[in-house]
DSSP file (Angstrom, degrees, kcal/mol; ACC not computed):
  #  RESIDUE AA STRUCTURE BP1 BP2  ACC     N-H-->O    O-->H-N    N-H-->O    O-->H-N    TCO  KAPPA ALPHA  PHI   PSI    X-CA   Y-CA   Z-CA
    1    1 A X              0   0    0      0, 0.0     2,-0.3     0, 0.0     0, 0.0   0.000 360.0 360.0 360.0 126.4   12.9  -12.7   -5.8
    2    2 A X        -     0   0    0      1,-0.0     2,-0.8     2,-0.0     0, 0.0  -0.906 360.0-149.8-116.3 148.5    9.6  -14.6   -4.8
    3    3 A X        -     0   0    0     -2,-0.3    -1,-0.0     2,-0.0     0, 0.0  -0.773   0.6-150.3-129.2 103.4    6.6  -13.1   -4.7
    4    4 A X        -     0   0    0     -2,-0.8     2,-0.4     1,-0.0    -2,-0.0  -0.332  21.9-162.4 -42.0 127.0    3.6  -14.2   -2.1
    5    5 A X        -     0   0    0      0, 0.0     2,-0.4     0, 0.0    59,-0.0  -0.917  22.2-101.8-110.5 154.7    0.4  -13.5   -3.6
    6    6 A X        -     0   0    0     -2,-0.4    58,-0.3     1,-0.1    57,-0.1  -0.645  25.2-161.5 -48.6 123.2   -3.1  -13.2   -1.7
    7    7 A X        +     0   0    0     -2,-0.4     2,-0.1    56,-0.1    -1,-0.1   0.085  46.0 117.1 -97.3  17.5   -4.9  -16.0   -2.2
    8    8 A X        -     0   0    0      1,-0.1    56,-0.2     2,-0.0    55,-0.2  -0.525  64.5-134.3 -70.1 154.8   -8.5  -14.8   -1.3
    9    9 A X        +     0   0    0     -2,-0.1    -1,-0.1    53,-0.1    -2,-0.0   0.372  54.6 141.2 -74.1   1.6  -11.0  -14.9   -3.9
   10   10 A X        -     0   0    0     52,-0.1    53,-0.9     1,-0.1     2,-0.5  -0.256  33.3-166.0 -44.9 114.3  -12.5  -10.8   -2.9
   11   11 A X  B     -A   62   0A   0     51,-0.2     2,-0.6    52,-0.1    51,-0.3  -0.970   3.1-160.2 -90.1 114.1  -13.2   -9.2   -6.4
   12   12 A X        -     0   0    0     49,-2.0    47,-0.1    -2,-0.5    -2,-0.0  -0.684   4.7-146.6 -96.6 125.7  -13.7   -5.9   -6.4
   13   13 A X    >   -     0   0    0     -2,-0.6     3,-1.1    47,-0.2     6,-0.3  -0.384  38.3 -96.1 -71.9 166.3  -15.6   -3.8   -9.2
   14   14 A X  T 3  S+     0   0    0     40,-0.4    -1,-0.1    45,-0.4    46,-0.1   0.415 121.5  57.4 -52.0 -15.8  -14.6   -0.3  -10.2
   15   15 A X  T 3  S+     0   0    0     42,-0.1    -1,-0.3     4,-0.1     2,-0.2   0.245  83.4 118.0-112.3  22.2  -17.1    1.5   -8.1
   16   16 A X  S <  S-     0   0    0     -3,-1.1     4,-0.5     1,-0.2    -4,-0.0  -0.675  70.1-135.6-102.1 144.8  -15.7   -0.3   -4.8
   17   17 A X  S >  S+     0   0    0     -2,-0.2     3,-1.5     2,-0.2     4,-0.3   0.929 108.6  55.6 -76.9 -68.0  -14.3    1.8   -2.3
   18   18 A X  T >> S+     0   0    0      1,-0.3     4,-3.6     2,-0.2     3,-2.8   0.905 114.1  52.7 -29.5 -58.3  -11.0   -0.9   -1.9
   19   19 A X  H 3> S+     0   0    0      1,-0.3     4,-2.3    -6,-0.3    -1,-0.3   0.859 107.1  43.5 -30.7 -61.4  -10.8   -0.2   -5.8
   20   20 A X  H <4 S+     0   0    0     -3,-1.5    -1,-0.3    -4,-0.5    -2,-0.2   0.091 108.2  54.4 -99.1  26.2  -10.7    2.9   -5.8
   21   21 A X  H <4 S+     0   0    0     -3,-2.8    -1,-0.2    -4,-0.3    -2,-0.2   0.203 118.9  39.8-121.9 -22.8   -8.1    3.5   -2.8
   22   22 A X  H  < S+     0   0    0     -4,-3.6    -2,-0.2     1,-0.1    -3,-0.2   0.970 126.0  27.3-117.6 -21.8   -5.6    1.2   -4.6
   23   23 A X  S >X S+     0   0    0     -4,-2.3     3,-2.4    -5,-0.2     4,-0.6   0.435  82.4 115.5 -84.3  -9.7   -5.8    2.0   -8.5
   24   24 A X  T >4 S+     0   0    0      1,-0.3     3,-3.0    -5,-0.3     4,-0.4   0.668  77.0  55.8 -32.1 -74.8   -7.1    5.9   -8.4
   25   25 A X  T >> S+     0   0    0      1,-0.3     3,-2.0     2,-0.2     4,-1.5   0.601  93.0  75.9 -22.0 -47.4   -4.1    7.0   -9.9
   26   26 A X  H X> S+     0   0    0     -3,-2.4     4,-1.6     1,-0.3     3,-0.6   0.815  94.9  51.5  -2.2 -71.5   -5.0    4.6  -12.7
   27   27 A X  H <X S+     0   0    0     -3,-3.0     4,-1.2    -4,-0.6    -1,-0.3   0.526 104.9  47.6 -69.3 -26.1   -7.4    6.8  -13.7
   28   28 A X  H <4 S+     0   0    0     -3,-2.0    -1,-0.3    -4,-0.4    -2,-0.2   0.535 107.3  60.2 -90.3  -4.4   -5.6    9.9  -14.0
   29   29 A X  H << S+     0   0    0     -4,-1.5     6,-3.7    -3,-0.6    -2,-0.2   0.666 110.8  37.5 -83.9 -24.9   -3.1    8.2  -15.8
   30   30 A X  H  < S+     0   0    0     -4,-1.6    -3,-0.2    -5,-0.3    -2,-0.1   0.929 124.3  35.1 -81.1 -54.2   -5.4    7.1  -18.5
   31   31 A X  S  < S+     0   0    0     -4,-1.2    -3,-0.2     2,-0.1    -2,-0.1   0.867 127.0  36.1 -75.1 -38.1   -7.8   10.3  -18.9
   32   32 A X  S    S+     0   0    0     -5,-0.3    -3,-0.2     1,-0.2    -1,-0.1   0.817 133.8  19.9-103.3 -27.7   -5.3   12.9  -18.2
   33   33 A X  S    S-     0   0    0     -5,-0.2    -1,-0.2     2,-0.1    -2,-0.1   0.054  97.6-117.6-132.8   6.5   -2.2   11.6  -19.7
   34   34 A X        +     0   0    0     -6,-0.2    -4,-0.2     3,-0.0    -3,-0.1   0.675  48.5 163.7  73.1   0.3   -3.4    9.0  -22.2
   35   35 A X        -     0   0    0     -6,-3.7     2,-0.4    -7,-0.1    -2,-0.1  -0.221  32.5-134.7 -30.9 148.5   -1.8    5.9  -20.7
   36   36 A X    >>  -     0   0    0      1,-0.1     3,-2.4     0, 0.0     4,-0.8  -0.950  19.1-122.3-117.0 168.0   -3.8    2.7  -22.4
   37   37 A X  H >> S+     0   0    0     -2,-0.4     4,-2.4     1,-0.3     3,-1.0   0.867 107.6  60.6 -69.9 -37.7   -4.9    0.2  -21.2
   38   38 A X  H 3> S+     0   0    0      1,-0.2     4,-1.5     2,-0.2    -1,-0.3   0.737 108.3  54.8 -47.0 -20.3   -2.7   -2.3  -23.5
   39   39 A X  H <> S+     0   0    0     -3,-2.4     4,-1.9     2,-0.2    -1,-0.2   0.931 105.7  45.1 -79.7 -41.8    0.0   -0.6  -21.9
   40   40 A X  H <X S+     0   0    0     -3,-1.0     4,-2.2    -4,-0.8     5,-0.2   0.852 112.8  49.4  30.1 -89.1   -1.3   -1.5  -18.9
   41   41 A X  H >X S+     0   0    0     -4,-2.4     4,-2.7     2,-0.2     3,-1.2   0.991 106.7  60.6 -43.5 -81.8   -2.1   -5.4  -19.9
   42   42 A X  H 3< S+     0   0    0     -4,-1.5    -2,-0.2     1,-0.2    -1,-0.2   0.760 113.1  38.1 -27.0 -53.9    1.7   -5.5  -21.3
   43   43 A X  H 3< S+     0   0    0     -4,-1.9    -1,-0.2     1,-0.1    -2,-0.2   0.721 125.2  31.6 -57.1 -37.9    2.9   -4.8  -17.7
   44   44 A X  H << S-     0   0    0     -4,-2.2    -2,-0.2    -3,-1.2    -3,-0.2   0.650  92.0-126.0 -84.4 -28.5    1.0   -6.3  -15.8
   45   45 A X     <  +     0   0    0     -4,-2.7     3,-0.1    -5,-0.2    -4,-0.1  -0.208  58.3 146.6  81.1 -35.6   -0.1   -9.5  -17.6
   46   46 A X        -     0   0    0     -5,-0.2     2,-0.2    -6,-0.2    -1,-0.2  -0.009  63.9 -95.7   0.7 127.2   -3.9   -8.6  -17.0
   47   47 A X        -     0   0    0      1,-0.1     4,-0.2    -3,-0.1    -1,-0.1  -0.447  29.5-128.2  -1.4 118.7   -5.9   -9.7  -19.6
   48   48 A X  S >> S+     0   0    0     -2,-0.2     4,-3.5     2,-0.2     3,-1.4   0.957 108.3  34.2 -33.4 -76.6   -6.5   -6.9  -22.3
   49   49 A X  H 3> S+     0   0    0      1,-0.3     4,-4.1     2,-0.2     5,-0.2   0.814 110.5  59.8 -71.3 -33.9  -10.4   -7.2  -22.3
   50   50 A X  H 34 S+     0   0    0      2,-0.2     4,-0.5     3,-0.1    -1,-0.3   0.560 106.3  53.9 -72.9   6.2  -10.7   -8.2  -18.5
   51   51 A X  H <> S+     0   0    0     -3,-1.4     4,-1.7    -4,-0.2     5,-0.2   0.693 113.4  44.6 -93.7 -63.5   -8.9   -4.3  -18.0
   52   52 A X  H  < S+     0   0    0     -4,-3.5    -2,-0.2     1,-0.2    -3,-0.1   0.799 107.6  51.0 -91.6  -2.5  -11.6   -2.8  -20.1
   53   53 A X  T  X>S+     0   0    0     -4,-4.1     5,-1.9     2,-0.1     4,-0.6   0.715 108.5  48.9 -97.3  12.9  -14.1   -4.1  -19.0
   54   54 A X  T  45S+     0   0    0     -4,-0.5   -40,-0.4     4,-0.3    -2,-0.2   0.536 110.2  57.6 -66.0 -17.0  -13.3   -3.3  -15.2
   55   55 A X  T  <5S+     0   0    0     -4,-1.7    -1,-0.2     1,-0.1    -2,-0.1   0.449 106.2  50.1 -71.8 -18.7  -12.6    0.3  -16.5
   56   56 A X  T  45S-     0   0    0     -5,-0.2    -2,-0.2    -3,-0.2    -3,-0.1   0.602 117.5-114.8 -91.7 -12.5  -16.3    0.2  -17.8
   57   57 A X  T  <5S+     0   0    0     -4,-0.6    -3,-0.2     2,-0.2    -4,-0.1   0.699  87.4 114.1  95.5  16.1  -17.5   -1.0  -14.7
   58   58 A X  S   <S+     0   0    0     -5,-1.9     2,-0.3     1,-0.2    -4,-0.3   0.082  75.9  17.4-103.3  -6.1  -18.5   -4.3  -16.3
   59   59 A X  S    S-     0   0    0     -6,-0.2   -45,-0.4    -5,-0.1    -2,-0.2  -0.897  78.3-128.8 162.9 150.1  -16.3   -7.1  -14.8
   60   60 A X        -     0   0    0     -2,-0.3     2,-0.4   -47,-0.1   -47,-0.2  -0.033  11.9-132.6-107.8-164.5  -14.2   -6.8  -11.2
   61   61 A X        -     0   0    0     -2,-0.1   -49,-2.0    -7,-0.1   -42,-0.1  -0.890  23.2-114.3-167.7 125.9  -10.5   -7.5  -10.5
   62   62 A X  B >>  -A   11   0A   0     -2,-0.4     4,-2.1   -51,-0.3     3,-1.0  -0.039  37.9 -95.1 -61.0-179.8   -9.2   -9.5   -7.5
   63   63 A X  H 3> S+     0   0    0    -53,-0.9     4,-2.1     1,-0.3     5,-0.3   0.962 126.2  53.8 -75.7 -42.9   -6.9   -7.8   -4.5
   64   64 A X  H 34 S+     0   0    0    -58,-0.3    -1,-0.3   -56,-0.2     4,-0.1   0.501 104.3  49.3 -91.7  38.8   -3.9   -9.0   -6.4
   65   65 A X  H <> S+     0   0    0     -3,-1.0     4,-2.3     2,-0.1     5,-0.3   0.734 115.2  48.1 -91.3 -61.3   -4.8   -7.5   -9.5
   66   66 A X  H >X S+     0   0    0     -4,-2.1     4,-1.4     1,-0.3     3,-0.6   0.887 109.5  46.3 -37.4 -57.2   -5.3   -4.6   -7.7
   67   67 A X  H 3X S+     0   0    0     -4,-2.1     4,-1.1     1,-0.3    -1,-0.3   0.700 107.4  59.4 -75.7 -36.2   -2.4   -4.6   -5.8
   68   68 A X  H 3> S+     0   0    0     -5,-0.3     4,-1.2     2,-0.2    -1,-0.3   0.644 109.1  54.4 -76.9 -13.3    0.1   -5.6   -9.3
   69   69 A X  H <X>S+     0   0    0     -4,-2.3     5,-2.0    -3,-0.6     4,-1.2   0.753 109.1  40.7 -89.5 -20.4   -1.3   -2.3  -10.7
   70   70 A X  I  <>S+     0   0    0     -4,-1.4     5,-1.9    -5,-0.3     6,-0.2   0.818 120.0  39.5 -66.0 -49.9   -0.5   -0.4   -8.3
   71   71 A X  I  <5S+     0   0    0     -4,-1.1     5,-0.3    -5,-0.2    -2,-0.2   0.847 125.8  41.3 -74.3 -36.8    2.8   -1.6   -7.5
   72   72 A X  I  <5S+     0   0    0     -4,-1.2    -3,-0.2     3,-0.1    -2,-0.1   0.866 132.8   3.3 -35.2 -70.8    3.5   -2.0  -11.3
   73   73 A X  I  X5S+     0   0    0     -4,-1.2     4,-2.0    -5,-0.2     5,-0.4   0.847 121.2  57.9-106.2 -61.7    1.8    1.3  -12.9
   74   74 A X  I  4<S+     0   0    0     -5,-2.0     5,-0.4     2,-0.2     4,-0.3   0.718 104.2  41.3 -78.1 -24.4    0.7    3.2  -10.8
   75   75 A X  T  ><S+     0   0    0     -5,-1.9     4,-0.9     3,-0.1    -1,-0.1   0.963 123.4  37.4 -56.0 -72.6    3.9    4.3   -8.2
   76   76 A X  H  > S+     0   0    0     -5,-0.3     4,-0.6    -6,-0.2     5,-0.2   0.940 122.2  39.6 -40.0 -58.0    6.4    4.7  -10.9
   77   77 A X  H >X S+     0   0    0     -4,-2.0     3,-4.7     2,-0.2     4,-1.3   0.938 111.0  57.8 -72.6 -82.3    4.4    6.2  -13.4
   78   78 A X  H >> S+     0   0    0     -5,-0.4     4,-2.4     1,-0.3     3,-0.7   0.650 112.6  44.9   6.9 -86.3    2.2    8.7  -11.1
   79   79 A X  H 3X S+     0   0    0     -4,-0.9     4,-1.1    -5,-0.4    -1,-0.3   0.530 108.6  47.9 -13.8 -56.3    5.1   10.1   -9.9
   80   80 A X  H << S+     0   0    0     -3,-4.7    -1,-0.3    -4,-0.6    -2,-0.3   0.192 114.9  49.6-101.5 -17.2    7.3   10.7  -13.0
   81   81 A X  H <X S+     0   0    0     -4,-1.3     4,-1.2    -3,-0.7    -2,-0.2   0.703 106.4  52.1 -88.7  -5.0    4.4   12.3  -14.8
   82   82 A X  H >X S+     0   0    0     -4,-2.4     3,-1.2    -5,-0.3     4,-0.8   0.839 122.2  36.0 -83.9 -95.0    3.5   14.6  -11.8
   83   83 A X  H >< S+     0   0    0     -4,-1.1     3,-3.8     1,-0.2    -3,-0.1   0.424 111.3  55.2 -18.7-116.8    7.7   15.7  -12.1
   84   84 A X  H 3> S+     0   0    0      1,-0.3     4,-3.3     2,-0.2    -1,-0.2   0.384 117.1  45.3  11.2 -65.7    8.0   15.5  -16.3
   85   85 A X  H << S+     0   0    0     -3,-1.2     4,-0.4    -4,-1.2    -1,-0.3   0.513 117.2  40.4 -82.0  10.5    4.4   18.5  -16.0
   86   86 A X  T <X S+     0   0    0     -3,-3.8     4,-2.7    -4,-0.8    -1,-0.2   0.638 113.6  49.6-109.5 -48.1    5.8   20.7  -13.4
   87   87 A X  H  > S+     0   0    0     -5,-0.2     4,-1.9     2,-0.2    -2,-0.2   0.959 115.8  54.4 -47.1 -57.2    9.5   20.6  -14.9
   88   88 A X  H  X S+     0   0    0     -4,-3.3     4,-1.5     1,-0.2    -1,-0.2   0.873 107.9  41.3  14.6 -97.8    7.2   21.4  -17.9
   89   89 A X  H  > S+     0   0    0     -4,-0.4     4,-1.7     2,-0.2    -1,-0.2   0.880 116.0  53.4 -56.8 -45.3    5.6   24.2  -16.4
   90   90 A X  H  X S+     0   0    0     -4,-2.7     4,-1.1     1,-0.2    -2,-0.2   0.965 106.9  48.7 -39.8 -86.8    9.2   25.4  -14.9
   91   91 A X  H  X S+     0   0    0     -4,-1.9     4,-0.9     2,-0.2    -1,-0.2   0.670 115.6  46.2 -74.5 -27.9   10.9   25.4  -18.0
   92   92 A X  H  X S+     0   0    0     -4,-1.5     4,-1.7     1,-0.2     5,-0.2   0.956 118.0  50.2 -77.3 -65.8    7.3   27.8  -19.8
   93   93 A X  H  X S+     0   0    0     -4,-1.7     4,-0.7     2,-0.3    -2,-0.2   0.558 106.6  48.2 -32.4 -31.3    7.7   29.8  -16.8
   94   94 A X  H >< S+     0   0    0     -4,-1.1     3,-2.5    -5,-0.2     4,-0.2   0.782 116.4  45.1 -83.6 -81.5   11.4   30.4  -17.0
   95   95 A X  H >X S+     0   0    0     -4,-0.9     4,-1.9     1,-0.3     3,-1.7   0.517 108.7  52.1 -36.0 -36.3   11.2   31.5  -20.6
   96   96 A X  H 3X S+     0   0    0     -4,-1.7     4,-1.6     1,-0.3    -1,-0.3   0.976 109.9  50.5 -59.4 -47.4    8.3   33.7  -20.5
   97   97 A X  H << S+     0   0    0     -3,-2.5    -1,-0.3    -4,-0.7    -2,-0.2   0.685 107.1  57.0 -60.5 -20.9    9.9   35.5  -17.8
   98   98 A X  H <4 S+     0   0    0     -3,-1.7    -1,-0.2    -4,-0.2    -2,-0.2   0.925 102.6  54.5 -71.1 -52.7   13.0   35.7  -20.0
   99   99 A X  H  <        0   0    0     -4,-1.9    -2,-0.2     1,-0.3    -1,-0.2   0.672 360.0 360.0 -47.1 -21.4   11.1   37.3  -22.7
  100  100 A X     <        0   0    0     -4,-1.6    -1,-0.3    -5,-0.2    -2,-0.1   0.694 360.0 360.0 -97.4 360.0    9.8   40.2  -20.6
């Protein structure tokens, strides 16, 4: 499979609108479910340190940075942690209801 990249130079920082319309998920995947960022680096290829600091707001990512974390992390994952906490919540729900 070959994969065209953009070849623009645009870096966009964390507080960029572009940014934050293609990683949001990112961010709930980290705070809310504890994803890290090595995990993150490991998938992607990203640089480790350039990841945190573009999560500190410190240092930017190009559009195809952007664009492998999204397509990478954030579709799959997003997805299958949204299911995994409502089956969750299904499965407390059934039982409670058994118990009463």
């Amino acid at each position: 499979m070959e994969v065209n990249l953009h070849t623009g130079k645009d870096e966009f920082f964390k507080s960029h609108e572009v940014a934050k319309n293609y990683i949001g998920g990112l961010y709930k995947l980290i705070d809310v479910y504890k994803f890290s960022m090595e995990s993150v680096s490991v998938l992607t290829r990203i640089d480790l340190d350039k990841l945190n600091n573009f999560y500190a707001g410190e240092a930017s990512l190009n559009y195809d940075e952007l664009c492998l974390i999204e397509s990478v992390i954030i579709t799959p994952l997003v997805g299958a942690f949204e299911t995994a906490e409502y089956n969750y919540n299904m499965i407390i729900k059934a039982r409670k209801e058994r118990k009463l």
